[in-house]
C-alpha positions, 0 to 999 in steps of 0.5 A: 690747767691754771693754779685755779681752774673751776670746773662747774659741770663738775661741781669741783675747783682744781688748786695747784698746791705745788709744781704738778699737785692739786687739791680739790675741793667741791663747789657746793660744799662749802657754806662756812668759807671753808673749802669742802676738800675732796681730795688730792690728785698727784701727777707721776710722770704721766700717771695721776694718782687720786688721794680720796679723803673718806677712804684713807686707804684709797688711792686710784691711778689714772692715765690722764688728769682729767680721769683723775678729776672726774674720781674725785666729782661728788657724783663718783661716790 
């Protein structure tokens, strides 16, 4: 994935925060310019780890990042 990688049929843009960290933000979210961030997802040696903000004890783990993402599209509530 590129540092910023919009991902439309999901309704979520992917921003690298840091070497193999990303925020990511909900498209549709965001009138004031802010972005409506959904959360984070960790890469941990092969395993992602998904941080969900509005479940702050809630962390997922998954095999591959593009499970990881599909936790955190706004149809996965």
């Amino acid at each position: 994935m590129t540092p910023h990688t919009r991902i439309q049929r999901l309704g979520l843009e992917l921003h690298e925060i840091a070497d193999r960290h990303w925020r990511v933000d909900d498209i549709g979210v965001s009138t004031s310019g802010a972005p409506g961030v959904r959360g984070y997802i960790r890469d941990l040696d092969g395993m992602y780890e998904v941080t969900r903000f509005g479940l702050p004890a809630r962390r997922s783990y998954f095999r591959s990042l593009d499970a990881a993402v599909r936790d955190l599209a706004p149809s996965a509530r």
